[in-house]
C-alpha positions as CSV (number, residue, x, y, z in Angstrom):
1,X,8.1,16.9,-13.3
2,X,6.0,20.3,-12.5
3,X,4.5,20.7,-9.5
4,X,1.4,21.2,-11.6
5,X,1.9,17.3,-11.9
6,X,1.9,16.5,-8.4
7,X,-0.7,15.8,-6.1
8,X,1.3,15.8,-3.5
9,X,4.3,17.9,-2.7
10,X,5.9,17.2,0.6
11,X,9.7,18.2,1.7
12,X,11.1,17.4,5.2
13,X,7.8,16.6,7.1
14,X,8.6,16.6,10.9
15,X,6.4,15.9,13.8
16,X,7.1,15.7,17.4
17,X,5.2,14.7,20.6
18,X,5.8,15.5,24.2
19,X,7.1,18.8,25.9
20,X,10.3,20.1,26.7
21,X,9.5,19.2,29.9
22,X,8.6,15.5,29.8
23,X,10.9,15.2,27.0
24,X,9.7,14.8,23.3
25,X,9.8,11.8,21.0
26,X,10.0,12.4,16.8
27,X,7.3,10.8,15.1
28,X,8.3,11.4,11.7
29,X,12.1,13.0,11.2
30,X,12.0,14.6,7.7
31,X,9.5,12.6,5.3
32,X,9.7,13.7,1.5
33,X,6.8,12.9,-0.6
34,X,5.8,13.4,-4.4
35,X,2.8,11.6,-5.3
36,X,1.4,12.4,-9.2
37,X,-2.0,13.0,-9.9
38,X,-3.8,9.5,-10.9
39,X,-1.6,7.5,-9.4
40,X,-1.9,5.0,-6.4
41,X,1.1,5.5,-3.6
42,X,1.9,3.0,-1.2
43,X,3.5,4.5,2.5
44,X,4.7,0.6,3.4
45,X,6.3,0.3,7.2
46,X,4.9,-1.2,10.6
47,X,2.9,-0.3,13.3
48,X,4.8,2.9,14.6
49,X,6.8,3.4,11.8
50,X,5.1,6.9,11.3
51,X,2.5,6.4,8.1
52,X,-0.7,7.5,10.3
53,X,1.3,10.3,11.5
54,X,2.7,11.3,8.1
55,X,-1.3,11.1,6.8
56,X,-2.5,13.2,9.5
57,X,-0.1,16.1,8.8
58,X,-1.5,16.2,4.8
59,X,-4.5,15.8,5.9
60,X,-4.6,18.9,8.6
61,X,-5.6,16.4,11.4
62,X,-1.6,17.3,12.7
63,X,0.0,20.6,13.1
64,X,3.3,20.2,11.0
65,X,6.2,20.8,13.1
66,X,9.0,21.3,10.5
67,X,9.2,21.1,6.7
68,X,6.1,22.1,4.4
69,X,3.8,20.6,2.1
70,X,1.3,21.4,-0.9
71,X,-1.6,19.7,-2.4
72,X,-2.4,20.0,-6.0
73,X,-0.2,23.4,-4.9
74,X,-2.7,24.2,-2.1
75,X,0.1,24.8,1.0
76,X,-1.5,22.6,3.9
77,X,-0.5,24.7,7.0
78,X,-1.9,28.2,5.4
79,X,-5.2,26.6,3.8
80,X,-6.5,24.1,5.8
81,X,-9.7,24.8,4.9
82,X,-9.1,24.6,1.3
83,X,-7.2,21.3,1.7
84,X,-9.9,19.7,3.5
85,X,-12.3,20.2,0.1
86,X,-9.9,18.4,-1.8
87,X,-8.8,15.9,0.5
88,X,-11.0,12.5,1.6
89,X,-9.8,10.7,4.2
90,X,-10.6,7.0,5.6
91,X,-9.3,6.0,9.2
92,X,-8.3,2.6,10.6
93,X,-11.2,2.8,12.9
94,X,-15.0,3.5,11.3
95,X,-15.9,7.0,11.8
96,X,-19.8,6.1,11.6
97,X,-22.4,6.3,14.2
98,X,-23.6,2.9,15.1
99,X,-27.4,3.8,16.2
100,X,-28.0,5.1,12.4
101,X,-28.1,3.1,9.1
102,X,-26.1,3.3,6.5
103,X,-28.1,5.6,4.3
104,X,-28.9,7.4,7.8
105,X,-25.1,8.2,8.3
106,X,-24.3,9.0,4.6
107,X,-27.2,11.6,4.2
108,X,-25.9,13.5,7.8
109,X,-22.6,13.4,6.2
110,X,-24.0,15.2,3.1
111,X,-25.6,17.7,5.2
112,X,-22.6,18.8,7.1
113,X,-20.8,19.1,4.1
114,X,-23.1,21.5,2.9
115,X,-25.6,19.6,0.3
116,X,-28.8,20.2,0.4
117,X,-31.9,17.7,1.9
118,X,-32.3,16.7,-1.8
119,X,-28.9,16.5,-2.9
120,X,-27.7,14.9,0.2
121,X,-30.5,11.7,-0.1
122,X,-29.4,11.7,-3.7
123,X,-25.7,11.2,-3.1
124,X,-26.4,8.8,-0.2
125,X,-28.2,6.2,-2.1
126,X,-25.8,6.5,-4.8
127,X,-23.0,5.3,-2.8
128,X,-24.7,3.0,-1.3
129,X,-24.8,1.7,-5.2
130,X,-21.6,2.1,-5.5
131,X,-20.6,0.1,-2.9
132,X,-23.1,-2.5,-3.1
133,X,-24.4,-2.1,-0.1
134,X,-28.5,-1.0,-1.1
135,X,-29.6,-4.1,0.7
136,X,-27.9,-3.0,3.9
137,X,-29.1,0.6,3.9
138,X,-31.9,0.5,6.4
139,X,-29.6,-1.6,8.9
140,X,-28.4,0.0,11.9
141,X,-24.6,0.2,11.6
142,X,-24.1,-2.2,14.3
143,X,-25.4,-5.0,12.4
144,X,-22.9,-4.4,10.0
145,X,-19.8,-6.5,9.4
146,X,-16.5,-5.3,9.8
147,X,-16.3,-5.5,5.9
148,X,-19.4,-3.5,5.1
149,X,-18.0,-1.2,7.6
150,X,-15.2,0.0,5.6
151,X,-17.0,0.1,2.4
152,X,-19.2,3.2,4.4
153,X,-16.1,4.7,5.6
154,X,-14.5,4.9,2.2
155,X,-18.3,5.6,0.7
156,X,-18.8,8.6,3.2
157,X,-15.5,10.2,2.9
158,X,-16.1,10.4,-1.3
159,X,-19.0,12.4,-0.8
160,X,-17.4,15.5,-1.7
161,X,-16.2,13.9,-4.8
162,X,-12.6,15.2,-3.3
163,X,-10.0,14.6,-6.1
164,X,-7.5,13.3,-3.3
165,X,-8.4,10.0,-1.1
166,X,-6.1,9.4,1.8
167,X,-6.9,5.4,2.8
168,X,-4.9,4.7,6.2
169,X,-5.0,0.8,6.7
170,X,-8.5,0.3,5.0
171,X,-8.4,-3.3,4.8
172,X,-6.9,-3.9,8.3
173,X,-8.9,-6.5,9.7
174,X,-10.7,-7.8,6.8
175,X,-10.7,-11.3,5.9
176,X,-9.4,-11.9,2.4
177,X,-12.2,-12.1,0.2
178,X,-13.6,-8.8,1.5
179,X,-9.6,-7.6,1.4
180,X,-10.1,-7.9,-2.2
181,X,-13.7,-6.2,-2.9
182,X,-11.8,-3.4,-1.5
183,X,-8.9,-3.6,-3.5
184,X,-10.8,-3.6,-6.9
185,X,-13.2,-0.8,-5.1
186,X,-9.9,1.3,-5.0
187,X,-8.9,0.4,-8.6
188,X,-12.3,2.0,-9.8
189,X,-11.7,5.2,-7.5
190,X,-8.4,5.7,-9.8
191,X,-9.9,4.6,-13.1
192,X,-12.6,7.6,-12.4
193,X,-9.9,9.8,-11.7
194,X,-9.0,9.6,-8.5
195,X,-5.8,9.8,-6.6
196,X,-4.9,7.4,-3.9
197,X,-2.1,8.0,-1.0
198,X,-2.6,4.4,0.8
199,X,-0.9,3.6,3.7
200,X,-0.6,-0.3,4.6
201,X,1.5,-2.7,6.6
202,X,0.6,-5.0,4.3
203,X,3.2,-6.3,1.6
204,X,0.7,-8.0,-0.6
205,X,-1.9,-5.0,-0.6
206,X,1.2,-2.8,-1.4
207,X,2.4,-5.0,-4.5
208,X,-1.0,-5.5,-6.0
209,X,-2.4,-1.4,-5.8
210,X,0.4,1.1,-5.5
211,X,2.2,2.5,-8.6
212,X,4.9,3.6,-6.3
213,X,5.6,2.4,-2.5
214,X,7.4,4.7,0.2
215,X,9.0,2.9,2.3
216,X,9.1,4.1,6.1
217,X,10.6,3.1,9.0
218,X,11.0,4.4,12.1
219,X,9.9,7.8,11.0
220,X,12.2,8.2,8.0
221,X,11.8,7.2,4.4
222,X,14.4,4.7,3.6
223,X,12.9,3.8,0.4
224,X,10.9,4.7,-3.1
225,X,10.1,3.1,-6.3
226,X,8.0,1.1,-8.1
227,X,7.5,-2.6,-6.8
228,X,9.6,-4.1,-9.7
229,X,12.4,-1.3,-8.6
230,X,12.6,-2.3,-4.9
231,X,12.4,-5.5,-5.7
232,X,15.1,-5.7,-8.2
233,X,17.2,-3.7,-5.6
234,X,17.9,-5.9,-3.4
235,X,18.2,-8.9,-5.4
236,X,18.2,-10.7,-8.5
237,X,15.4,-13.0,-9.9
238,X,15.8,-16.8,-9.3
239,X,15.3,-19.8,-11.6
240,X,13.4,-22.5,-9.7
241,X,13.7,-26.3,-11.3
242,X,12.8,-29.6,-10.4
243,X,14.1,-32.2,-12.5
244,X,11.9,-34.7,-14.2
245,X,14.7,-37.3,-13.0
246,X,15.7,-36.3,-9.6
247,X,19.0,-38.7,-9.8
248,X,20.3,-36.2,-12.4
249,X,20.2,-33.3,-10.0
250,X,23.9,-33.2,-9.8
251,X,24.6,-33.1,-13.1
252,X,22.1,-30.5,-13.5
253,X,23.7,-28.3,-11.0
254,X,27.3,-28.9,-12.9
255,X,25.7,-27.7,-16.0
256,X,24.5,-24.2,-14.7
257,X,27.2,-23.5,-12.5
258,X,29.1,-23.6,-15.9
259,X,26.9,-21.6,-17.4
260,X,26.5,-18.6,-15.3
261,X,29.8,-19.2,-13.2
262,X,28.2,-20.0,-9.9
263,X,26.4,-23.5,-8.3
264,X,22.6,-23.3,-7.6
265,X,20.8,-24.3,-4.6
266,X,19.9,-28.1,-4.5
267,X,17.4,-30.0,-2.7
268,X,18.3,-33.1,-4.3
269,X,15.8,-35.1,-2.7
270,X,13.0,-33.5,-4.8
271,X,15.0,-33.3,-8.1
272,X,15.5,-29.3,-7.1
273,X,17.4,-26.5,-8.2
274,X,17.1,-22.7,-7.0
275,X,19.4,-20.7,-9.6
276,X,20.2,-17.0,-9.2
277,X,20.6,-14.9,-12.0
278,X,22.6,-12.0,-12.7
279,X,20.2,-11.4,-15.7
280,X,16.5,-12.6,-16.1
281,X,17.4,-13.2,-19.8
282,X,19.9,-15.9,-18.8
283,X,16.7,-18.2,-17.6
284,X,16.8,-19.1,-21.6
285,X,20.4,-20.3,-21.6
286,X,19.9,-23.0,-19.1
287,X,16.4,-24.3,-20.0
288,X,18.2,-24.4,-23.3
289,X,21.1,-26.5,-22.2
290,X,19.3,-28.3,-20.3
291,X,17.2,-29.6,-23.1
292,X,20.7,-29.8,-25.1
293,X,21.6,-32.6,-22.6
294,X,18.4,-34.3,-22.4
295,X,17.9,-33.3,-19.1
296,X,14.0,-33.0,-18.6
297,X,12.2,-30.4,-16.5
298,X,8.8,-31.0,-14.5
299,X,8.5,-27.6,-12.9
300,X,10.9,-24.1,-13.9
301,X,9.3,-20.6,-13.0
302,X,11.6,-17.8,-12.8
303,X,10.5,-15.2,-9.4
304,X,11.8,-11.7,-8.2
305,X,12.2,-10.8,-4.6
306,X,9.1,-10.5,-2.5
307,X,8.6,-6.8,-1.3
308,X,8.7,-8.8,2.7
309,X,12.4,-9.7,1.4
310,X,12.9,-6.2,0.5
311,X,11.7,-4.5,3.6
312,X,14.1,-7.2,5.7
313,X,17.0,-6.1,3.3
314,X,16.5,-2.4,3.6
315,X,15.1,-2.0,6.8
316,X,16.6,-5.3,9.0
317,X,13.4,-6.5,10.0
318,X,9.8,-7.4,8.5
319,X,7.4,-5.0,8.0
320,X,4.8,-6.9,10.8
321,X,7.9,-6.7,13.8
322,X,5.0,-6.6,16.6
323,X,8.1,-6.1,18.7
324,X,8.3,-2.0,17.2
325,X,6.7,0.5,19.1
326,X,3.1,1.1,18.2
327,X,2.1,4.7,16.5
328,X,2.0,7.7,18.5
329,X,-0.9,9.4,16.8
Protein backbone atom coordinates (compact mmCIF):
# COMPACT_ATOMS: atom_id res chain seq x y z
CA UNK A 1 0.00 0.00 0.00
CA UNK A 2 1.00 3.77 -1.11
CA UNK A 3 0.71 6.30 1.12
CA UNK A 4 -1.47 7.89 -1.53
CA UNK A 5 -3.84 5.12 -0.14
CA UNK A 6 -3.85 6.14 3.33
CA UNK A 7 -5.74 8.39 5.10
CA UNK A 8 -3.93 8.17 7.87
CA UNK A 9 -0.26 7.72 8.29
CA UNK A 10 0.88 7.51 11.86
CA UNK A 11 4.46 6.01 13.15
CA UNK A 12 5.47 6.02 16.82
CA UNK A 13 2.90 8.59 18.25
CA UNK A 14 4.08 9.65 21.83
CA UNK A 15 2.58 11.91 24.24
CA UNK A 16 3.47 12.81 27.68
CA UNK A 17 2.01 14.84 30.55
CA UNK A 18 3.51 16.44 33.60
CA UNK A 19 7.04 18.21 34.01
CA UNK A 20 10.30 17.17 34.85
CA UNK A 21 9.63 18.50 37.94
CA UNK A 22 6.45 16.84 39.17
CA UNK A 23 7.35 13.92 37.18
CA UNK A 24 5.65 12.94 33.81
CA UNK A 25 3.30 10.14 33.02
CA UNK A 26 3.19 8.61 29.02
CA UNK A 27 -0.12 8.80 27.65
CA UNK A 28 0.42 7.08 24.50
CA UNK A 29 4.16 5.19 24.20
CA UNK A 30 4.57 4.69 20.39
CA UNK A 31 1.03 4.30 18.55
CA UNK A 32 1.31 3.26 14.78
CA UNK A 33 -1.60 3.87 12.68
CA UNK A 34 -2.63 3.19 8.88
CA UNK A 35 -6.07 3.82 8.20
CA UNK A 36 -7.19 3.66 4.21
CA UNK A 37 -9.20 6.02 2.60
CA UNK A 38 -13.09 4.80 2.86
CA UNK A 39 -12.73 2.66 5.40
CA UNK A 40 -14.11 2.68 9.03
CA UNK A 41 -11.26 2.08 11.94
CA UNK A 42 -12.02 1.00 15.26
CA UNK A 43 -9.30 2.37 18.20
CA UNK A 44 -10.95 -0.30 20.86
CA UNK A 45 -9.43 -0.05 24.61
CA UNK A 46 -10.90 1.38 28.07
CA UNK A 47 -11.26 4.45 29.67
CA UNK A 48 -7.44 5.57 29.96
CA UNK A 49 -6.19 3.37 27.59
CA UNK A 50 -5.04 6.39 25.45
CA UNK A 51 -7.73 6.57 22.30
CA UNK A 52 -8.83 10.36 23.13
CA UNK A 53 -5.30 11.08 23.47
CA UNK A 54 -4.13 9.35 20.35
CA UNK A 55 -7.31 11.46 18.50
CA UNK A 56 -6.23 14.58 19.75
CA UNK A 57 -2.72 14.44 18.45
CA UNK A 58 -4.27 13.79 14.59
CA UNK A 59 -6.48 16.06 15.11
CA UNK A 60 -3.99 19.05 16.27
CA UNK A 61 -5.94 19.38 19.60
CA UNK A 62 -2.26 17.76 21.13
CA UNK A 63 1.23 18.79 20.44
CA UNK A 64 2.90 15.46 19.43
CA UNK A 65 5.70 14.67 21.58
CA UNK A 66 7.57 11.96 19.62
CA UNK A 67 6.92 10.14 16.37
CA UNK A 68 5.06 11.90 13.29
CA UNK A 69 2.04 11.64 11.33
CA UNK A 70 0.42 12.54 7.90
CA UNK A 71 -3.17 12.88 6.66
CA UNK A 72 -4.06 12.09 3.27
CA UNK A 73 0.08 13.10 3.23
CA UNK A 74 -0.70 16.49 4.88
CA UNK A 75 2.15 16.16 7.96
CA UNK A 76 0.02 17.17 11.18
CA UNK A 77 2.63 19.06 13.25
CA UNK A 78 3.84 21.35 10.15
CA UNK A 79 0.18 22.10 8.72
CA UNK A 80 -2.10 22.28 11.26
CA UNK A 81 -4.08 24.51 9.59
CA UNK A 82 -4.41 22.48 6.54
CA UNK A 83 -5.26 19.35 8.65
CA UNK A 84 -7.93 21.04 10.40
CA UNK A 85 -9.89 21.58 6.70
CA UNK A 86 -9.71 18.06 6.22
CA UNK A 87 -10.35 16.78 9.45
CA UNK A 88 -14.02 16.76 11.34
CA UNK A 89 -14.02 15.99 14.70
CA UNK A 90 -16.94 14.87 17.25
CA UNK A 91 -16.08 14.85 21.12
CA UNK A 92 -17.54 12.80 23.98
CA UNK A 93 -19.03 15.79 25.35
CA UNK A 94 -21.49 18.10 22.95
CA UNK A 95 -19.63 21.09 21.85
CA UNK A 96 -23.00 23.14 21.19
CA UNK A 97 -24.29 26.16 23.01
CA UNK A 98 -27.30 25.30 24.96
CA UNK A 99 -29.16 28.88 24.83
CA UNK A 100 -29.32 28.47 20.79
CA UNK A 101 -31.32 26.05 18.62
CA UNK A 102 -30.19 23.71 16.62
CA UNK A 103 -30.42 25.49 13.38
CA UNK A 104 -29.10 28.61 15.57
CA UNK A 105 -25.80 26.65 16.44
CA UNK A 106 -25.33 25.06 12.98
CA UNK A 107 -25.59 28.39 10.98
CA UNK A 108 -22.80 30.17 13.65
CA UNK A 109 -20.76 27.15 12.90
CA UNK A 110 -21.02 27.88 9.08
CA UNK A 111 -20.06 31.36 9.64
CA UNK A 112 -16.91 30.79 11.51
CA UNK A 113 -15.94 28.41 9.06
CA UNK A 114 -16.10 30.93 6.64
CA UNK A 115 -19.57 30.42 4.60
CA UNK A 116 -21.38 33.00 3.79
CA UNK A 117 -25.04 34.28 5.56
CA UNK A 118 -26.60 32.37 2.53
CA UNK A 119 -24.61 29.49 2.28
CA UNK A 120 -24.31 28.98 5.95
CA UNK A 121 -28.52 28.97 6.48
CA UNK A 122 -28.38 26.72 3.45
CA UNK A 123 -26.02 24.03 4.87
CA UNK A 124 -27.77 24.34 8.34
CA UNK A 125 -31.10 23.20 7.38
CA UNK A 126 -29.59 20.64 5.25
CA UNK A 127 -28.18 18.87 8.07
CA UNK A 128 -30.70 19.26 10.05
CA UNK A 129 -32.32 16.99 7.07
CA UNK A 130 -29.89 14.83 7.24
CA UNK A 131 -30.13 14.01 10.55
CA UNK A 132 -33.70 14.14 10.98
CA UNK A 133 -33.86 16.56 13.25
CA UNK A 134 -36.09 19.57 11.07
CA UNK A 135 -38.75 19.25 13.76
CA UNK A 136 -36.26 20.06 16.51
CA UNK A 137 -34.63 23.05 14.84
CA UNK A 138 -36.24 25.85 16.53
CA UNK A 139 -35.66 24.18 20.05
CA UNK A 140 -33.20 25.50 22.30
CA UNK A 141 -30.42 22.90 22.68
CA UNK A 142 -31.32 22.22 26.24
CA UNK A 143 -34.44 20.68 25.35
CA UNK A 144 -32.75 18.33 23.45
CA UNK A 145 -32.09 14.76 24.40
CA UNK A 146 -28.88 13.34 24.88
CA UNK A 147 -29.48 11.43 21.49
CA UNK A 148 -30.45 14.43 19.45
CA UNK A 149 -27.46 15.85 20.97
CA UNK A 150 -24.96 13.83 19.20
CA UNK A 151 -26.75 13.83 16.04
CA UNK A 152 -25.84 17.99 16.11
CA UNK A 153 -22.37 17.30 17.09
CA UNK A 154 -21.66 14.90 14.36
CA UNK A 155 -24.12 17.28 11.98
CA UNK A 156 -21.94 20.48 12.89
CA UNK A 157 -18.57 19.02 12.63
CA UNK A 158 -19.56 17.71 8.66
CA UNK A 159 -20.13 21.16 7.79
CA UNK A 160 -16.98 21.59 5.99
CA UNK A 161 -17.75 18.43 4.14
CA UNK A 162 -14.10 17.34 5.64
CA UNK A 163 -13.10 14.06 3.81
CA UNK A 164 -11.84 12.72 7.34
CA UNK A 165 -14.39 12.35 10.53
CA UNK A 166 -12.66 11.59 13.77
CA UNK A 167 -15.87 10.18 16.10
CA UNK A 168 -14.37 9.81 19.87
CA UNK A 169 -17.12 7.78 21.84
CA UNK A 170 -20.15 9.16 19.88
CA UNK A 171 -22.64 6.83 21.18
CA UNK A 172 -21.47 6.96 24.86
CA UNK A 173 -24.42 7.37 26.78
CA UNK A 174 -27.04 6.58 24.39
CA UNK A 175 -29.65 4.14 24.93
CA UNK A 176 -29.69 1.43 22.30
CA UNK A 177 -32.19 2.29 19.91
CA UNK A 178 -30.63 5.77 19.46
CA UNK A 179 -27.02 3.74 19.58
CA UNK A 180 -28.16 2.38 16.41
CA UNK A 181 -29.62 5.53 14.45
CA UNK A 182 -26.13 6.48 14.95
CA UNK A 183 -24.60 3.57 13.76
CA UNK A 184 -26.49 3.48 10.41
CA UNK A 185 -25.89 7.53 10.35
CA UNK A 186 -22.06 6.53 10.24
CA UNK A 187 -22.61 3.81 7.65
CA UNK A 188 -24.14 6.62 5.25
CA UNK A 189 -21.10 9.07 6.10
CA UNK A 190 -18.78 6.13 4.47
CA UNK A 191 -21.16 5.15 1.67
CA UNK A 192 -20.87 9.05 0.58
CA UNK A 193 -17.34 8.82 0.77
CA UNK A 194 -16.32 9.44 3.88
CA UNK A 195 -13.64 8.14 6.12
CA UNK A 196 -14.19 7.23 9.68
CA UNK A 197 -11.34 6.83 12.65
CA UNK A 198 -13.88 5.81 15.63
CA UNK A 199 -12.83 5.36 18.81
CA UNK A 200 -15.10 3.24 21.25
CA UNK A 201 -14.96 1.17 24.48
CA UNK A 202 -17.62 -0.50 23.16
CA UNK A 203 -17.07 -4.18 21.73
CA UNK A 204 -20.43 -4.42 19.96
CA UNK A 205 -20.12 -0.88 18.26
CA UNK A 206 -16.56 -2.04 17.33
CA UNK A 207 -17.77 -5.41 15.57
CA UNK A 208 -20.74 -3.97 13.82
CA UNK A 209 -18.82 -0.54 12.10
CA UNK A 210 -15.15 -0.83 11.89
CA UNK A 211 -13.40 -2.51 8.82
CA UNK A 212 -10.34 -2.75 11.01
CA UNK A 213 -10.04 -2.40 14.99
CA UNK A 214 -6.73 -1.12 16.85
CA UNK A 215 -6.57 -2.39 19.79
CA UNK A 216 -4.98 -0.21 22.66
CA UNK A 217 -4.19 -0.62 25.96
CA UNK A 218 -2.47 1.17 28.33
CA UNK A 219 -1.06 3.53 25.71
CA UNK A 220 0.31 0.98 23.30
CA UNK A 221 -1.31 -0.90 20.42
CA UNK A 222 -1.31 -4.48 21.21
CA UNK A 223 -3.50 -5.36 18.42
CA UNK A 224 -4.87 -4.89 14.52
CA UNK A 225 -7.07 -6.61 12.20
CA UNK A 226 -10.23 -7.16 11.04
CA UNK A 227 -12.90 -8.48 13.59
CA UNK A 228 -12.94 -12.02 12.00
CA UNK A 229 -8.85 -11.84 12.37
CA UNK A 230 -8.81 -10.97 16.08
CA UNK A 231 -11.30 -13.08 16.65
CA UNK A 232 -9.96 -16.07 15.07
CA UNK A 233 -6.64 -15.24 16.92
CA UNK A 234 -7.33 -16.14 19.90
CA UNK A 235 -9.57 -18.98 19.45
CA UNK A 236 -11.28 -21.38 17.44
CA UNK A 237 -15.01 -21.37 16.54
CA UNK A 238 -17.37 -23.65 18.69
CA UNK A 239 -20.14 -26.05 17.71
CA UNK A 240 -23.02 -25.63 20.18
CA UNK A 241 -25.73 -28.69 20.37
CA UNK A 242 -28.55 -29.68 22.36
CA UNK A 243 -29.77 -32.99 21.74
CA UNK A 244 -33.31 -33.73 20.82
CA UNK A 245 -32.91 -36.66 23.50
CA UNK A 246 -30.92 -35.36 26.28
CA UNK A 247 -30.35 -39.07 27.73
CA UNK A 248 -28.14 -39.60 24.67
CA UNK A 249 -25.83 -36.81 25.61
CA UNK A 250 -23.08 -39.23 26.48
CA UNK A 251 -23.04 -41.02 23.58
CA UNK A 252 -23.08 -37.85 21.74
CA UNK A 253 -20.07 -36.61 23.40
CA UNK A 254 -18.24 -40.22 22.58
CA UNK A 255 -19.08 -39.79 19.01
CA UNK A 256 -17.27 -36.29 18.57
CA UNK A 257 -14.49 -36.78 20.68
CA UNK A 258 -13.78 -39.61 18.07
CA UNK A 259 -14.20 -37.51 15.58
CA UNK A 260 -12.11 -34.55 16.17
CA UNK A 261 -9.77 -36.34 18.92
CA UNK A 262 -10.88 -34.32 21.85
CA UNK A 263 -14.37 -34.51 24.37
CA UNK A 264 -16.75 -31.47 24.14
CA UNK A 265 -18.20 -29.60 26.86
CA UNK A 266 -21.49 -31.23 28.32
CA UNK A 267 -24.31 -29.83 30.30
CA UNK A 268 -26.05 -32.94 30.28
CA UNK A 269 -28.88 -31.80 32.00
CA UNK A 270 -30.12 -29.86 28.96
CA UNK A 271 -29.13 -32.41 26.30
CA UNK A 272 -25.84 -29.99 25.72
CA UNK A 273 -22.72 -30.08 23.87
CA UNK A 274 -20.14 -27.17 23.38
CA UNK A 275 -17.55 -28.62 20.72
CA UNK A 276 -14.35 -26.72 19.73
CA UNK A 277 -13.05 -26.93 16.46
CA UNK A 278 -9.84 -26.91 14.99
CA UNK A 279 -11.51 -26.16 11.64
CA UNK A 280 -15.03 -24.45 11.08
CA UNK A 281 -15.45 -27.03 8.18
CA UNK A 282 -15.37 -29.88 10.61
CA UNK A 283 -19.02 -28.51 12.04
CA UNK A 284 -20.23 -30.88 8.85
CA UNK A 285 -18.55 -34.09 10.05
CA UNK A 286 -20.32 -34.26 13.27
CA UNK A 287 -23.90 -33.00 12.29
CA UNK A 288 -23.22 -35.64 9.70
CA UNK A 289 -22.45 -38.43 12.07
CA UNK A 290 -24.71 -37.50 14.23
CA UNK A 291 -27.51 -37.98 11.84
CA UNK A 292 -25.54 -41.36 10.83
CA UNK A 293 -26.39 -42.58 14.33
CA UNK A 294 -29.80 -41.29 14.61
CA UNK A 295 -28.87 -39.02 17.07
CA UNK A 296 -31.36 -35.91 16.62
CA UNK A 297 -30.48 -32.31 17.11
CA UNK A 298 -32.94 -29.46 18.51
CA UNK A 299 -30.58 -26.60 18.43
CA UNK A 300 -26.58 -26.54 16.55
CA UNK A 301 -25.14 -23.00 15.67
CA UNK A 302 -21.51 -22.84 15.21
CA UNK A 303 -19.93 -19.15 16.96
CA UNK A 304 -16.45 -17.41 16.87
CA UNK A 305 -14.95 -15.67 19.82
CA UNK A 306 -16.58 -12.47 20.97
CA UNK A 307 -14.14 -9.43 20.43
CA UNK A 308 -14.84 -9.01 24.83
CA UNK A 309 -13.04 -12.64 24.71
CA UNK A 310 -10.41 -11.24 22.62
CA UNK A 311 -9.56 -8.14 24.44
CA UNK A 312 -9.45 -10.54 27.84
CA UNK A 313 -6.98 -12.86 25.86
CA UNK A 314 -4.75 -10.18 24.46
CA UNK A 315 -4.92 -7.65 27.00
CA UNK A 316 -5.82 -9.71 30.53
CA UNK A 317 -8.66 -7.84 31.25
CA UNK A 318 -12.10 -6.51 29.65
CA UNK A 319 -12.19 -3.60 27.74
CA UNK A 320 -14.89 -1.80 30.56
CA UNK A 321 -12.06 -2.57 33.71
CA UNK A 322 -13.57 0.66 35.65
CA UNK A 323 -10.70 -0.34 37.85
CA UNK A 324 -8.03 1.38 34.96
CA UNK A 325 -7.07 4.77 35.28
CA UNK A 326 -9.38 7.19 33.52
CA UNK A 327 -7.77 9.30 30.43
CA UNK A 328 -5.40 12.00 30.92
CA UNK A 329 -6.57 14.34 28.20
Amino acid sequence: MTNSDLAVDAHGLVKRFGSQKSGTVTAVGGVDLSIRTGEVYGVLGPNGAGKTTTLKMLATLLPIDGGSASIFGVDVASSPHQIRQLVGVTGQYASVDENLTGYENLWLFGRLQGLSAKRAKTTAHDLLGRFGLEEAGDRQIKNFSGGMRRRLDLAASLISRPPLIFLDEPTTGLDPRTRGQMWETIRELVRDGATVLLTTQYLDEADQLADRIAVIDRGLKVAEGTPEELKTSVGNSTLHLRLADKDRTAQAAGLVSGILGEEPVLTPEAGGLSIALPDPNKAADVLIALRQAELGIATAAVRQPTLDEVFLAITGHYAEDESLTEEVA
